[in-house]
N, C-alpha and C positions, 0 to 999 in steps of 0.2 A: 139350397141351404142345408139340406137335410144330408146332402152327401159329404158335405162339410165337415159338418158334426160326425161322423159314422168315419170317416177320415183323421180327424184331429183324435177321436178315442182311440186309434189304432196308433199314432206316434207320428202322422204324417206332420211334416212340418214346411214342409213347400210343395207347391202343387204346379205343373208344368203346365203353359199354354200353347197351342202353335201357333207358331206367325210365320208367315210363308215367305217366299224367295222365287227365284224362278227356278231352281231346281227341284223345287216341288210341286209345280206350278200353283202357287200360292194359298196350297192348303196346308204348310207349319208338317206336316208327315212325309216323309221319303219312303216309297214301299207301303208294301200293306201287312196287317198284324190279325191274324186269323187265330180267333178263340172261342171254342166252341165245346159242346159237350155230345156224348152221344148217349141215348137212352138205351140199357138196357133193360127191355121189359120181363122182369123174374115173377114169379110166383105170386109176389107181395105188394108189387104195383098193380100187375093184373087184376087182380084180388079187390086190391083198392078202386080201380076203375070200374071194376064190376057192380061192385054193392056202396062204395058212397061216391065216388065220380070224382072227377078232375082234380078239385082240391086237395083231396084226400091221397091221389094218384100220386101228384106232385110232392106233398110231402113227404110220401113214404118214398121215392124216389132220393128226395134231398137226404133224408135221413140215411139213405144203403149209400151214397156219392159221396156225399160228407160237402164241403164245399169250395171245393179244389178248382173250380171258374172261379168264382168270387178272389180266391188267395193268387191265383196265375196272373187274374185283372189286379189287384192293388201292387205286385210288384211289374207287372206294365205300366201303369200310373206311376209310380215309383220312381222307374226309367223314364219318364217322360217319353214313352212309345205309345200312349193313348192319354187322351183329355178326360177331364171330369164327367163331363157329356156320353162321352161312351165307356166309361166305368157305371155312372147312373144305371144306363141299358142291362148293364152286368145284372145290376140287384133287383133289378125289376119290379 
């Protein structure tokens, strides 16, 4: 529900589901859709991991990345190339 909500605020107005066929053997996706980020550890994540730890890590990481997975997955979802299910995973 909460991906819902966090979806309708952005302007989504229909949401794709798969339903399978035999040429996908019955998983509703043809192919695979690989999205992923890669950490670059600067100055200021290190920094963060050092002296207050992971979460702190992590934020300062989002903050230099900005959130350009998150924006890649909603127009994935968009295109109906991935389900609500694995947009969820996106935001974590």
């Amino acid at each position: 529900a909460g991906g819902r909500r966090f979806l309708a605020a952005r302007g989504f107005e229909k949401l794709f589901r798969p339903v399978g066929c035999p040429a996908c053997r019955g998983t509703g996706f043809l192919g695979v859709e690989w999205l992923f980020e890669c950490v670059v550890f600067t100055p200021e994540i290190k920094e963060a991991l050092r002296s207050r730890g992971l979460p702190e890590a992590k934020a300062a990481g989002e903050a230099l990345a900005g959130s350009a997975i998150r924006l890649r997955g909603e127009e994935l979802l968009r295109e109906g190339r991935i389900d609500l299910k694995e947009f969820d995973l996106l935001r974590g």
